[in-house]
MARKOL-251054 format. One record per atom (N, C-alpha, C, O, CB): z, x, y; atom name; residue in one letter; residue number from 1. Coordinates in nm, 3 decimals, padded with zeros to 5 digits. Glycine has a CB too. Example, Ala and Ser with C-alpha at 12.3 -4.5 7.8 and 13.67 -1.06 7.14 Angstrom:
- 00.780;01.319;-00.569;N;A;1
- 00.780;01.230;-00.450;CA;A;1
- 00.780;01.320;-00.330;C;A;1
- 00.846;01.424;-00.332;O;A;1
- 00.905;01.131;-00.447;CB;A;1
- 00.708;01.285;-00.225;N;S;2
- 00.714;01.367;-00.106;CA;S;2
- 00.787;01.290;00.003;C;S;2
- 00.804;01.341;00.114;O;S;2
- 00.572;01.408;-00.060;CB;S;2
***
This chain:
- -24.999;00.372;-07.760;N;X;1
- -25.016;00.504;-07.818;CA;X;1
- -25.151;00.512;-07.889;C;X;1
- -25.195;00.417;-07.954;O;X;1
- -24.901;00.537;-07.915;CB;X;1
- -25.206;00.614;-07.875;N;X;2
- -25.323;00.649;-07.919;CA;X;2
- -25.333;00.708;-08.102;C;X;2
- -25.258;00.794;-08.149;O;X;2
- -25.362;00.759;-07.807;CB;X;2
- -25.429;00.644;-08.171;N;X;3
- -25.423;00.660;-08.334;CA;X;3
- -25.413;00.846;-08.345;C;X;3
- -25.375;00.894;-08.451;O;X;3
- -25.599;00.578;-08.427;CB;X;3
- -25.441;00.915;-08.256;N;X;4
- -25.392;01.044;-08.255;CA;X;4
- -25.248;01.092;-08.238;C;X;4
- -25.188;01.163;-08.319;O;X;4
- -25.454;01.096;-08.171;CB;X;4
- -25.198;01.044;-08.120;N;X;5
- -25.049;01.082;-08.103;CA;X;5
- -25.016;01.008;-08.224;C;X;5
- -24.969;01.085;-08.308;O;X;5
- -24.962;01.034;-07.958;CB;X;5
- -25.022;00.904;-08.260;N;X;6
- -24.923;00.832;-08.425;CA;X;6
- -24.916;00.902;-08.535;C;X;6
- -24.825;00.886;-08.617;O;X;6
- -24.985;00.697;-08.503;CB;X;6
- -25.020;00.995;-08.551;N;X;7
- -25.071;01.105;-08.608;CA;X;7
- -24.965;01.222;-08.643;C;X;7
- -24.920;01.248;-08.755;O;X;7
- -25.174;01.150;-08.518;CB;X;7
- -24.937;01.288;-08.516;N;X;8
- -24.875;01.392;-08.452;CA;X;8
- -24.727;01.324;-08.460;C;X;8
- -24.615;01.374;-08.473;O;X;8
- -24.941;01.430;-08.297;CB;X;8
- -24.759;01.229;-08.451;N;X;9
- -24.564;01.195;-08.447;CA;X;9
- -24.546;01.181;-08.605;C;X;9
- -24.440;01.225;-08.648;O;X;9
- -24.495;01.002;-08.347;CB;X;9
- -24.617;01.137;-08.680;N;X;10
- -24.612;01.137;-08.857;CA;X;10
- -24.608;01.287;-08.917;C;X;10
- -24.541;01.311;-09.017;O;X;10
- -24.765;01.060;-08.929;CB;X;10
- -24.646;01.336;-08.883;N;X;11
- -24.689;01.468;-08.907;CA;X;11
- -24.563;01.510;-08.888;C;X;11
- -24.493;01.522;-08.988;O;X;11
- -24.802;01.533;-08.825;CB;X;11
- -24.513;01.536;-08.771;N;X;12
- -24.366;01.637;-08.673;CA;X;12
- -24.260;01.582;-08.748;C;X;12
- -24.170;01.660;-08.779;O;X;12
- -24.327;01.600;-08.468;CB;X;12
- -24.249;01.439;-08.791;N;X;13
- -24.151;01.364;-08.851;CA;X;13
- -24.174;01.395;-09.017;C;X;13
- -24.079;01.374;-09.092;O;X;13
- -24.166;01.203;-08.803;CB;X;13
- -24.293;01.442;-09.067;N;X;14
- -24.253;01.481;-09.231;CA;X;14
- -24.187;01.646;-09.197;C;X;14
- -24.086;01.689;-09.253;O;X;14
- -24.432;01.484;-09.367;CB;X;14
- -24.272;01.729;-09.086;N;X;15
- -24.222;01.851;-09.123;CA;X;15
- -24.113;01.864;-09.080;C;X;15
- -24.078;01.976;-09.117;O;X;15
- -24.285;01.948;-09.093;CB;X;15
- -23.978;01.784;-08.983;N;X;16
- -23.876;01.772;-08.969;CA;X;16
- -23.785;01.774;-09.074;C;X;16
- -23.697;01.854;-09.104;O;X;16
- -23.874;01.693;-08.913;CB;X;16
- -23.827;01.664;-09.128;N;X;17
- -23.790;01.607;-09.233;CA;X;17
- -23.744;01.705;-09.366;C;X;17
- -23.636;01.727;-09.422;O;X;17
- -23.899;01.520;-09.258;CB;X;17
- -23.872;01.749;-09.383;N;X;18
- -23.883;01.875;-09.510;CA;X;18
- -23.776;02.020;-09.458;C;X;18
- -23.683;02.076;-09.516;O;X;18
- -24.092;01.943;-09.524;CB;X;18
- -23.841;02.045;-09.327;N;X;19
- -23.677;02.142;-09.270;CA;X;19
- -23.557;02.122;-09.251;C;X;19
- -23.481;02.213;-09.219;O;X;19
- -23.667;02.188;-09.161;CB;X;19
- -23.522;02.005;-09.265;N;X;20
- -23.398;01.938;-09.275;CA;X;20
- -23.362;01.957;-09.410;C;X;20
- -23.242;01.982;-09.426;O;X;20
- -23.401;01.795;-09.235;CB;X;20
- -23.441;01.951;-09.526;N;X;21
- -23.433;01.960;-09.650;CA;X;21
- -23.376;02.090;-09.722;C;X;21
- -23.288;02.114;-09.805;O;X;21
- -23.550;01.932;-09.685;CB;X;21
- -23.451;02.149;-09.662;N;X;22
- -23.469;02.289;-09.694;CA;X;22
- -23.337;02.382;-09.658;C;X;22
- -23.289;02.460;-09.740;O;X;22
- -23.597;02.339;-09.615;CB;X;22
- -23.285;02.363;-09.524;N;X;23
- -23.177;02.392;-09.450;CA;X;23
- -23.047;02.336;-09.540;C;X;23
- -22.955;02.414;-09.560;O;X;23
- -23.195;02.326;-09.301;CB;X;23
- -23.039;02.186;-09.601;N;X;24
- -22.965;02.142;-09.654;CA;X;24
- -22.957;02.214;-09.795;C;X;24
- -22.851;02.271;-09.821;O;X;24
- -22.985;02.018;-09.640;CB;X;24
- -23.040;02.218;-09.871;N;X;25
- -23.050;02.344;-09.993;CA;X;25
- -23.021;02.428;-09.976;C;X;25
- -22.926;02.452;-10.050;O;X;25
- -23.145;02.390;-10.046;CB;X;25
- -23.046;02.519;-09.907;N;X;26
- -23.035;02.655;-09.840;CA;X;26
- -22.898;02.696;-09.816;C;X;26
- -22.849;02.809;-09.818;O;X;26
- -23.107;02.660;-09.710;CB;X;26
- -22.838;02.567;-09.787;N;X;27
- -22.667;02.603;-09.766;CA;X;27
- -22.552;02.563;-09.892;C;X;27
- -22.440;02.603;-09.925;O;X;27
- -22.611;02.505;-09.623;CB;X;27
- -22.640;02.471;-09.934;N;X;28
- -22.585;02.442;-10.072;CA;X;28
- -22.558;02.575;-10.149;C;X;28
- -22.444;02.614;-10.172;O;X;28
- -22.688;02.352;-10.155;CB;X;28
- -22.677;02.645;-10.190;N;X;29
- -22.700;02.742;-10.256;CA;X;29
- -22.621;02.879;-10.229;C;X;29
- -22.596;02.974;-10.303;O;X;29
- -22.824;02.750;-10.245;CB;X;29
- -22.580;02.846;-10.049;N;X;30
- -22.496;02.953;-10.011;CA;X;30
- -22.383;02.916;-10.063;C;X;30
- -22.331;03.027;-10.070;O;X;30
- -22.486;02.985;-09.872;CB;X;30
- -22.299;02.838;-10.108;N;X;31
- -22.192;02.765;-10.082;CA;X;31
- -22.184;02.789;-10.230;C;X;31
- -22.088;02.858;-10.260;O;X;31
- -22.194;02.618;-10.006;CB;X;31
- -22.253;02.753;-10.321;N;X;32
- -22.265;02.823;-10.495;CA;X;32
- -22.229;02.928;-10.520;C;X;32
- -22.137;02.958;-10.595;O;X;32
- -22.387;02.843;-10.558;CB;X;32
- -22.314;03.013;-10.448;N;X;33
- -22.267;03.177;-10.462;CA;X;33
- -22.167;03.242;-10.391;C;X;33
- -22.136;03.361;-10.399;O;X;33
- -22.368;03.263;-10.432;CB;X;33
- -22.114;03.146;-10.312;N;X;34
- -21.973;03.198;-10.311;CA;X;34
- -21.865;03.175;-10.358;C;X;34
- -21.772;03.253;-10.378;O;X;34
- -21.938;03.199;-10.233;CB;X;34
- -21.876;03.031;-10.387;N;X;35
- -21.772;02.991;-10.494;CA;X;35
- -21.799;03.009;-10.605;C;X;35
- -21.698;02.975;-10.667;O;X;35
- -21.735;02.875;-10.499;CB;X;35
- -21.888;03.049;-10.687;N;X;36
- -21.893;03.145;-10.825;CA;X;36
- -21.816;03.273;-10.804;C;X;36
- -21.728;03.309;-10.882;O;X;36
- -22.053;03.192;-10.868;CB;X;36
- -21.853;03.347;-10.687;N;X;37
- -21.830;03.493;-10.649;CA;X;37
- -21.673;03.497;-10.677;C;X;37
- -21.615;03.560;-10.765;O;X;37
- -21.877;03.534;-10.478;CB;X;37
- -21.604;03.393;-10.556;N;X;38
- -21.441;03.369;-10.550;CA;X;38
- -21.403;03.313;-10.695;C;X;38
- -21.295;03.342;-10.747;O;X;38
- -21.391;03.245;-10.422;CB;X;38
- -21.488;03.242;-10.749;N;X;39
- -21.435;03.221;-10.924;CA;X;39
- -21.451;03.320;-10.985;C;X;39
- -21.350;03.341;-11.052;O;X;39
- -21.505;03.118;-11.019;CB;X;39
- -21.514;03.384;-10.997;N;X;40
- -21.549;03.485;-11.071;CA;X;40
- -21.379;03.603;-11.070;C;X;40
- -21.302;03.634;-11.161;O;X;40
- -21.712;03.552;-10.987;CB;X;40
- -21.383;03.636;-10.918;N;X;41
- -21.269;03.742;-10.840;CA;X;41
- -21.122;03.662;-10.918;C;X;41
- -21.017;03.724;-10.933;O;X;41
- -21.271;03.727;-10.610;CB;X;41
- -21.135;03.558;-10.949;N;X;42
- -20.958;03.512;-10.895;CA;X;42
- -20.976;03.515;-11.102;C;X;42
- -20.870;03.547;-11.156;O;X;42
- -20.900;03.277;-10.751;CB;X;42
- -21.081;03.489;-11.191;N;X;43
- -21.091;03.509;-11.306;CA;X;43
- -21.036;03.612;-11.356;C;X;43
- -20.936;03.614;-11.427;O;X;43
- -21.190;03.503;-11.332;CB;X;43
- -21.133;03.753;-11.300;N;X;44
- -21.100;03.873;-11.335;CA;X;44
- -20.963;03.914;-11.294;C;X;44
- -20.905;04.004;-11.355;O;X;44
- -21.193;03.956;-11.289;CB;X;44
- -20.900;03.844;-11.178;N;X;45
- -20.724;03.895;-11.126;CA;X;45
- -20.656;03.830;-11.248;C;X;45
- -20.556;03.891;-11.286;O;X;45
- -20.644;03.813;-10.944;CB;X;45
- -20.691;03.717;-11.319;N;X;46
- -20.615;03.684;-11.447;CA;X;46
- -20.631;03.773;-11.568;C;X;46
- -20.539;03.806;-11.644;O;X;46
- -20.653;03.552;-11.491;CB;X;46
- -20.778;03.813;-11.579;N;X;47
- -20.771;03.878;-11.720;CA;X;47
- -20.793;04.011;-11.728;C;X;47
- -20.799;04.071;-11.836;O;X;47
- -20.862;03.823;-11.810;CB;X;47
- -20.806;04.061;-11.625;N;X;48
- -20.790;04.212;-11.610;CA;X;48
- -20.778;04.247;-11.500;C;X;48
- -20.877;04.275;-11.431;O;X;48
- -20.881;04.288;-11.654;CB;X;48
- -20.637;04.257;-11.450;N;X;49
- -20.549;04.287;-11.355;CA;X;49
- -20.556;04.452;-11.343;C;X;49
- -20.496;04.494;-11.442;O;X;49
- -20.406;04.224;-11.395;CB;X;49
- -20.590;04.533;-11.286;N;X;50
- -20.569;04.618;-11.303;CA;X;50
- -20.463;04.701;-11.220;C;X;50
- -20.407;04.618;-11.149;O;X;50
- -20.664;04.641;-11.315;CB;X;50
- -20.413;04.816;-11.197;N;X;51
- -20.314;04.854;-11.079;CA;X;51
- -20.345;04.848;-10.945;C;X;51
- -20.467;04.842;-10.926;O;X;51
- -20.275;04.978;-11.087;CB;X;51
- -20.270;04.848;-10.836;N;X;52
- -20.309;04.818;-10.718;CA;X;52
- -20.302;04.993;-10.660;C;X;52
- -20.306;05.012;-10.538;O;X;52
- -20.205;04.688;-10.643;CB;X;52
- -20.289;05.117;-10.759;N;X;53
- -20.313;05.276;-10.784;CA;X;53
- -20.344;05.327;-10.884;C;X;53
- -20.311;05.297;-10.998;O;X;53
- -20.224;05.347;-10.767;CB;X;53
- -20.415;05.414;-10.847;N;X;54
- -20.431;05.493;-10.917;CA;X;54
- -20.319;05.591;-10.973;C;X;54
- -20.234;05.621;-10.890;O;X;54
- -20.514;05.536;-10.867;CB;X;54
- -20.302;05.658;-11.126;N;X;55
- -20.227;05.717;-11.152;CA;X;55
- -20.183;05.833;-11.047;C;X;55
- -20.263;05.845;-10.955;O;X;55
- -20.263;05.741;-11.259;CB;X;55
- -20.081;05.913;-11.042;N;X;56
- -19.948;05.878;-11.101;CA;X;56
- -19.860;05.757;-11.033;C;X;56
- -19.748;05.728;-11.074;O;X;56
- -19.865;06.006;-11.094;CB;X;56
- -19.938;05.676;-10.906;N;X;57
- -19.891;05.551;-10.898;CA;X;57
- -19.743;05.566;-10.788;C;X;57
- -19.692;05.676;-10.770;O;X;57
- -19.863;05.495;-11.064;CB;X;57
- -19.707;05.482;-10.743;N;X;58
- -19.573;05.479;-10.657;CA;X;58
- -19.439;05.451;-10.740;C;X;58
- -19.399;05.406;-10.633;O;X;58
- -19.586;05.361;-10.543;CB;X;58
- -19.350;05.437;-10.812;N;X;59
- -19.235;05.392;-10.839;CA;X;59
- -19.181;05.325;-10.732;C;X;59
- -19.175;05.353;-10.612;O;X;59
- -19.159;05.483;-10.882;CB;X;59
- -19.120;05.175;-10.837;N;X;60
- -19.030;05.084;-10.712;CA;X;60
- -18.913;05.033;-10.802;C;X;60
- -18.883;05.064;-10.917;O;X;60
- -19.126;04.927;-10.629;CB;X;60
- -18.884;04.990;-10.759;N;X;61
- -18.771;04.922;-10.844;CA;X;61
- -18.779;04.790;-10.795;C;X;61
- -18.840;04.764;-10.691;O;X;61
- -18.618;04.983;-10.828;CB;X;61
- -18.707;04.684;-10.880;N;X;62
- -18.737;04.523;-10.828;CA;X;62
- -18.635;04.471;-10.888;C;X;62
- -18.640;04.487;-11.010;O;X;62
- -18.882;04.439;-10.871;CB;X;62
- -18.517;04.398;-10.837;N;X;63
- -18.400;04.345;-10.930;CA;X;63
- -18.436;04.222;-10.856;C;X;63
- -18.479;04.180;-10.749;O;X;63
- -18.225;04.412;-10.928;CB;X;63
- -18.376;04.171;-11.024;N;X;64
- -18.450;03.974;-11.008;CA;X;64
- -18.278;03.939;-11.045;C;X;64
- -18.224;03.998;-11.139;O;X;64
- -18.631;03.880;-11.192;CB;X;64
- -18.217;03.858;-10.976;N;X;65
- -18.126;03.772;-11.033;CA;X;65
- -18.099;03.680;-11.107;C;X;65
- -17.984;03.642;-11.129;O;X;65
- -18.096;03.743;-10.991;CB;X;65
- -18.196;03.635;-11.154;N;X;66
- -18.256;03.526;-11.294;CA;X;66
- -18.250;03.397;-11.254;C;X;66
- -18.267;03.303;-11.332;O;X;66
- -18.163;03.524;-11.444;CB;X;66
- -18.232;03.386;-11.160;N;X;67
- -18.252;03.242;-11.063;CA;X;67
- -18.371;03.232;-11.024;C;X;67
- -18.386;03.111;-11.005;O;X;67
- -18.172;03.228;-10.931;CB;X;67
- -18.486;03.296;-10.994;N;X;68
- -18.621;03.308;-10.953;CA;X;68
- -18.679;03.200;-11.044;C;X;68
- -18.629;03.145;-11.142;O;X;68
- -18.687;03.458;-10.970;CB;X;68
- -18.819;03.182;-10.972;N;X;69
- -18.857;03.118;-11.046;CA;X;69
- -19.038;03.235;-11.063;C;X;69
- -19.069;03.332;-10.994;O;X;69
- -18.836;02.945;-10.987;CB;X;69
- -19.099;03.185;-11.152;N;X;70
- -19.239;03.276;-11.184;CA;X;70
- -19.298;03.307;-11.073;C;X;70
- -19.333;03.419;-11.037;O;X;70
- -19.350;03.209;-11.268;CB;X;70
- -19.317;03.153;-10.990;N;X;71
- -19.368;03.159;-10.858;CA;X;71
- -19.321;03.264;-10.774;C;X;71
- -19.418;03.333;-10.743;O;X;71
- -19.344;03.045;-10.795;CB;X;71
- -19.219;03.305;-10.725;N;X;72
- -19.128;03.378;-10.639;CA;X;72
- -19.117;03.518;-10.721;C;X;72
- -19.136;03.616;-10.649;O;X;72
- -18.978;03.295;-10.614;CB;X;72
- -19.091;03.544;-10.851;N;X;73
- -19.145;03.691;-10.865;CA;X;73
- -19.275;03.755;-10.859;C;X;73
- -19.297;03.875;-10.841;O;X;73
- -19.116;03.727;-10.966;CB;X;73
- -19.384;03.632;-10.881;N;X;74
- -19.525;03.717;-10.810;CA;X;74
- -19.504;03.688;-10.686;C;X;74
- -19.598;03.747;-10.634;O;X;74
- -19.689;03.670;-10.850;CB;X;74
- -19.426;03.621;-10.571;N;X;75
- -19.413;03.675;-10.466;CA;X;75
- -19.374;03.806;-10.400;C;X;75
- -19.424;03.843;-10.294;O;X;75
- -19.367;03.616;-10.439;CB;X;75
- -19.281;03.876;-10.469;N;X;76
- -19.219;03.928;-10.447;CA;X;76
- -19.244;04.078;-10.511;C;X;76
- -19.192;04.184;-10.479;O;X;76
- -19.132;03.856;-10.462;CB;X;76
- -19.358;04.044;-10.629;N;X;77
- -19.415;04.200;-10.652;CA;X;77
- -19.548;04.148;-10.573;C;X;77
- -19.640;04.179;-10.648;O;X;77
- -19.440;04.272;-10.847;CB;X;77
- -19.588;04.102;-10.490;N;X;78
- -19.759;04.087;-10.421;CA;X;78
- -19.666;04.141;-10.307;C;X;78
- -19.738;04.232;-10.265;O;X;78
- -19.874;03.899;-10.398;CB;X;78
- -19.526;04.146;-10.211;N;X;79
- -19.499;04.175;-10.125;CA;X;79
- -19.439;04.320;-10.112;C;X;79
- -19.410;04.383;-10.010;O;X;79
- -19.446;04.083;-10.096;CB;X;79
- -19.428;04.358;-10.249;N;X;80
- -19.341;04.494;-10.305;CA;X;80
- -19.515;04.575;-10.332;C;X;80
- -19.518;04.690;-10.375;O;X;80
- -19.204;04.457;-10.501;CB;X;80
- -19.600;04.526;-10.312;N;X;81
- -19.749;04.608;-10.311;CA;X;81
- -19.742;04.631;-10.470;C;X;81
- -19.781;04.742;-10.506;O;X;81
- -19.762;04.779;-10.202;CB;X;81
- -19.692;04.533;-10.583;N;X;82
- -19.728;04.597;-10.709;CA;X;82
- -19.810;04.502;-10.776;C;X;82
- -19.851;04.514;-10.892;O;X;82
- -19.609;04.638;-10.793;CB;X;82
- -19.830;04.419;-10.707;N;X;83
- -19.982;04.296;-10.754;CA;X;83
- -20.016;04.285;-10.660;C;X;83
- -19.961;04.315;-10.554;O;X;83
- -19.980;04.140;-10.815;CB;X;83
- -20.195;04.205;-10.694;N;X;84
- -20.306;04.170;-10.555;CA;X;84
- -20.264;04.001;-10.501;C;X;84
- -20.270;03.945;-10.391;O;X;84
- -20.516;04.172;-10.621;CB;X;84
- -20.209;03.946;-10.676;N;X;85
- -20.238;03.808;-10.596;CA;X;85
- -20.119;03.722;-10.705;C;X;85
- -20.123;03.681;-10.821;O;X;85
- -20.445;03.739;-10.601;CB;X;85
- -20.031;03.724;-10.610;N;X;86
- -19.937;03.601;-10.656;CA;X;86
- -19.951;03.505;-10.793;C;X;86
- -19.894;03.504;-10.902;O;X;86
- -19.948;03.504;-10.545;CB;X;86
- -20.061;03.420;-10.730;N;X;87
- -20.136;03.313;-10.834;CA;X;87
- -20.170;03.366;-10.943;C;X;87
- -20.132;03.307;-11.044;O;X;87
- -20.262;03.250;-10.789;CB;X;87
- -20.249;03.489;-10.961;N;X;88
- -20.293;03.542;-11.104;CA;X;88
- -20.203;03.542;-11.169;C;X;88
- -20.207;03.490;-11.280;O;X;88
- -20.347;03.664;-11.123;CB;X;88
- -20.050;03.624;-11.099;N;X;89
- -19.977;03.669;-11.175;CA;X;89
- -19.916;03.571;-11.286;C;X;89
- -19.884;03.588;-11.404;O;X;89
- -19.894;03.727;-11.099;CB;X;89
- -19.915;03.428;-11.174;N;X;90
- -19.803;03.313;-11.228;CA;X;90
- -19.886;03.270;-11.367;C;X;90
- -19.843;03.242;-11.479;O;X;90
- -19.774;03.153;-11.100;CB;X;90
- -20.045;03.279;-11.305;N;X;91
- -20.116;03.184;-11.443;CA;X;91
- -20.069;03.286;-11.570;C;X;91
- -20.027;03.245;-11.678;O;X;91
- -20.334;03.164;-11.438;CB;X;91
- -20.086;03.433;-11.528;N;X;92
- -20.066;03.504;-11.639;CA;X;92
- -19.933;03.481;-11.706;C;X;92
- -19.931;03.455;-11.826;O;X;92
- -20.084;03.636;-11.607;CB;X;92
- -19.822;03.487;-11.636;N;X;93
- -19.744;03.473;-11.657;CA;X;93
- -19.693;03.368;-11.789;C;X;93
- -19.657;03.395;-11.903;O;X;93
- -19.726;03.467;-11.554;CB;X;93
- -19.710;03.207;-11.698;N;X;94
- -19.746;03.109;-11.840;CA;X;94
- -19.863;03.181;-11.962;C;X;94
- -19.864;03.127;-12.073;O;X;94
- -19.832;02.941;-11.773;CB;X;94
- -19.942;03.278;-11.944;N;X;95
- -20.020;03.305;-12.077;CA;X;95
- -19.911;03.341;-12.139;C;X;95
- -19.871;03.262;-12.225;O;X;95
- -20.140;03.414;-12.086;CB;X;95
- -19.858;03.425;-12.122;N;X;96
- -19.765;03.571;-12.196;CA;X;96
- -19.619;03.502;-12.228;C;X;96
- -19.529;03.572;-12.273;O;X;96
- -19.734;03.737;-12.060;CB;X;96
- -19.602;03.385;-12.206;N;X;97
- -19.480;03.293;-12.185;CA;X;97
- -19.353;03.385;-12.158;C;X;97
- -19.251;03.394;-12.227;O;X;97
- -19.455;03.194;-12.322;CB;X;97
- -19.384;03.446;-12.046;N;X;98
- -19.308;03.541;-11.916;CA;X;98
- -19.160;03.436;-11.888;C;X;98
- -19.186;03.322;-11.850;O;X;98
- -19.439;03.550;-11.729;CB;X;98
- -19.035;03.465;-11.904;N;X;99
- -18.922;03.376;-11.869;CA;X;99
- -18.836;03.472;-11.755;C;X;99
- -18.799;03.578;-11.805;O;X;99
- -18.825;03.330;-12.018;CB;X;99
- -18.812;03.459;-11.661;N;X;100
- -18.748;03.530;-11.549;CA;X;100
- -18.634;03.583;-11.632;C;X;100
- -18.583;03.507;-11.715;O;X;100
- -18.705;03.437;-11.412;CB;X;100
- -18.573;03.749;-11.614;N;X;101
- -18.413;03.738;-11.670;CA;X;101
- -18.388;03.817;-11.541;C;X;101
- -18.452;03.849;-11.441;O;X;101
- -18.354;03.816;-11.846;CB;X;101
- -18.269;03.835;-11.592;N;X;102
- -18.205;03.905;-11.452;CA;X;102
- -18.206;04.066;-11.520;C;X;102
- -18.193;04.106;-11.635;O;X;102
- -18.007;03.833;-11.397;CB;X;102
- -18.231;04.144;-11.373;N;X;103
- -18.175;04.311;-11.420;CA;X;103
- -18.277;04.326;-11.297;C;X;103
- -18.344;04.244;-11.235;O;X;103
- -18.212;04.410;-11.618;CB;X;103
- -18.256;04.497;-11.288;N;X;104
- -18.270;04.571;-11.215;CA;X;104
- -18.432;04.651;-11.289;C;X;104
- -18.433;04.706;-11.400;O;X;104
- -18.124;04.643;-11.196;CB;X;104
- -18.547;04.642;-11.204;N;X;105
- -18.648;04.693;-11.317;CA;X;105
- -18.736;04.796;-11.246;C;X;105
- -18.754;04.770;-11.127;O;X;105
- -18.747;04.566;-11.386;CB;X;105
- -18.786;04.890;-11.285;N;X;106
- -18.880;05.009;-11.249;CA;X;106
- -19.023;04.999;-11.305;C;X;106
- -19.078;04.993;-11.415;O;X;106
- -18.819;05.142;-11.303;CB;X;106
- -19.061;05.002;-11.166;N;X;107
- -19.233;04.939;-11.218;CA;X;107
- -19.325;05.070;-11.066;C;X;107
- -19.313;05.104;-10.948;O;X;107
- -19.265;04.651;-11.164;CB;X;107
- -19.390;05.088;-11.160;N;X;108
- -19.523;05.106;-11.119;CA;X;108
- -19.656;05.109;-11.035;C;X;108
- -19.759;05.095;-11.102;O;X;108
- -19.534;05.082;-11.152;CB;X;108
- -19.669;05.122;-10.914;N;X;109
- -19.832;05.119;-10.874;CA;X;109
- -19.929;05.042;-10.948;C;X;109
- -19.977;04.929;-10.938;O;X;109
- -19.891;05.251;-10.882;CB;X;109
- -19.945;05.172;-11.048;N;X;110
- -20.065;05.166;-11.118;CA;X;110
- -20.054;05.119;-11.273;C;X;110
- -20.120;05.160;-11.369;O;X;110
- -20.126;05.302;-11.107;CB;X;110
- -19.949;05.020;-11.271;N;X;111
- -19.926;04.926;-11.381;CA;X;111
- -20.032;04.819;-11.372;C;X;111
- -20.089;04.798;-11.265;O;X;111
- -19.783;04.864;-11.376;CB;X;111
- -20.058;04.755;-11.472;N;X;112
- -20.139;04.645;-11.481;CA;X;112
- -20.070;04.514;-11.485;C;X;112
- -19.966;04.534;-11.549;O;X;112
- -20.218;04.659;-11.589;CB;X;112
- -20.077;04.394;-11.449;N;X;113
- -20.003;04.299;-11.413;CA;X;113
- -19.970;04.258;-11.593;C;X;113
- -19.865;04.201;-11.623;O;X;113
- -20.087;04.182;-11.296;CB;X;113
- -20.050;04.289;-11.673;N;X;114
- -19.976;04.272;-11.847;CA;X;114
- -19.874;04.372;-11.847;C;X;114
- -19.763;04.347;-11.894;O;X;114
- -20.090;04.311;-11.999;CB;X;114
- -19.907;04.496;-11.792;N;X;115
- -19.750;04.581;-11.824;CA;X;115
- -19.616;04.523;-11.727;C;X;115
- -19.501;04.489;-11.755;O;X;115
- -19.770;04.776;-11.775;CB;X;115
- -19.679;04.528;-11.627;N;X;116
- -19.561;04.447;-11.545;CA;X;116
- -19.450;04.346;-11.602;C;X;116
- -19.327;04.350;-11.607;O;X;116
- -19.629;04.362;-11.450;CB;X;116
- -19.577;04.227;-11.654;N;X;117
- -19.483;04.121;-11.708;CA;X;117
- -19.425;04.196;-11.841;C;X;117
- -19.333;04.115;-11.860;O;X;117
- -19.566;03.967;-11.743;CB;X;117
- -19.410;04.291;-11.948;N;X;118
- -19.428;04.320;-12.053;CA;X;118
- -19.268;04.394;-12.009;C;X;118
- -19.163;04.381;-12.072;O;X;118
- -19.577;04.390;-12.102;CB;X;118
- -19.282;04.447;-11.922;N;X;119
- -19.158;04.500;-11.835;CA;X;119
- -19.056;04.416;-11.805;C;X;119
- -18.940;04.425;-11.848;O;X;119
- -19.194;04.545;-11.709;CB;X;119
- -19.112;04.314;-11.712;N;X;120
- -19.013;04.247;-11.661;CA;X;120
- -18.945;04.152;-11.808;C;X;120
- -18.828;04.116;-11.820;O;X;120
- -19.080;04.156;-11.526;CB;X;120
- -19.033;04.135;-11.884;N;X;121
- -19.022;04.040;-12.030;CA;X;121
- -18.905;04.109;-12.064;C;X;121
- -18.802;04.043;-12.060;O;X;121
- -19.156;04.045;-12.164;CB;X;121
- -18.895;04.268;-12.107;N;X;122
- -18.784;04.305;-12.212;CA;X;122
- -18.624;04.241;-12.179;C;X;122
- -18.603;04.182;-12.073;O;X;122
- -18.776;04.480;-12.214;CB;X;122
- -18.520;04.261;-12.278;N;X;123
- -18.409;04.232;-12.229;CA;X;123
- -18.381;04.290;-12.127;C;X;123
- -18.457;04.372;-12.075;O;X;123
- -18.328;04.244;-12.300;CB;X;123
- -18.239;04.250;-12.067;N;X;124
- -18.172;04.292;-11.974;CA;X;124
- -18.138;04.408;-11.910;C;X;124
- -18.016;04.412;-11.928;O;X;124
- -18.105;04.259;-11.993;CB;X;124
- -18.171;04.514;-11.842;N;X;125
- -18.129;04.612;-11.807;CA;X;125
- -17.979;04.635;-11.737;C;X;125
- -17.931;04.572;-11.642;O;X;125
- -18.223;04.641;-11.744;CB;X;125
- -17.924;04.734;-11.806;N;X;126
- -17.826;04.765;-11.685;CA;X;126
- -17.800;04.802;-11.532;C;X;126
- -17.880;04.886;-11.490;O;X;126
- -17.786;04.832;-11.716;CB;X;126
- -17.734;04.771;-11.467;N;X;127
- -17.727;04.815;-11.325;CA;X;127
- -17.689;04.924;-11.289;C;X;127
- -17.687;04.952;-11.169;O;X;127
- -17.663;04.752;-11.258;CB;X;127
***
């Protein structure tokens, strides 16, 4: 090989090198701002939940048999369309120290997942 081509091959092999670099940052950085973005989203579903309507909202009703567990009633209002996300609800839930009871309960659209639990919290309703 000629002291020129050794040249050209040193050369092609740093600027490889450096675009390899760059590409590897480049995705890092993508990969930051989205998992801030998704931290950020699943943050705000904990601390300000807001309704999944606007007023005057849908009425539902939801009877829990008191066997549930936290997990399974944010299932079951994320499937009843009266929360976005299960998980928020549960973390919230342990905030507000939320205890499943049994009754028959009338909730809201455009409740906020604190009124919800604040709802589901009171005593017992009749059937």
């Amino acid at each position: 090989m000629s002291k020129l081509t050794k040249e050209i091959n040193k050369i092609s092999l740093a600027v490889i090198g450096i675009s390899g670099r760059l590409v590897f940052y480049a995705l890092v950085l993508v990969l930051l701002v989205l998992g801030v973005r998704k931290t950020y989203e699943f943050g705000h579903d904990i601390f300000y939940a807001p309704g999944m309507e606007a007023l005057p909202g849908t009425e539902k009703t939801v009877t829990l048999d008191g066997t549930e567990s936290v997990a399974d009633v944010g299932k079951l209002l994320e499937d009843a369309g009266l929360i976005r996300d299960h998980v928020a609800f549960s973390i919230q839930a342990k905030c507000y120290d939320y205890e499943v009871k049994k009754g028959s309960f009338s909730l809201n659209t455009s409740q906020s997942s604190k009124e919800i639990i604040n709802i589901l919290d009171e005593e017992t309703k009749k059937e």
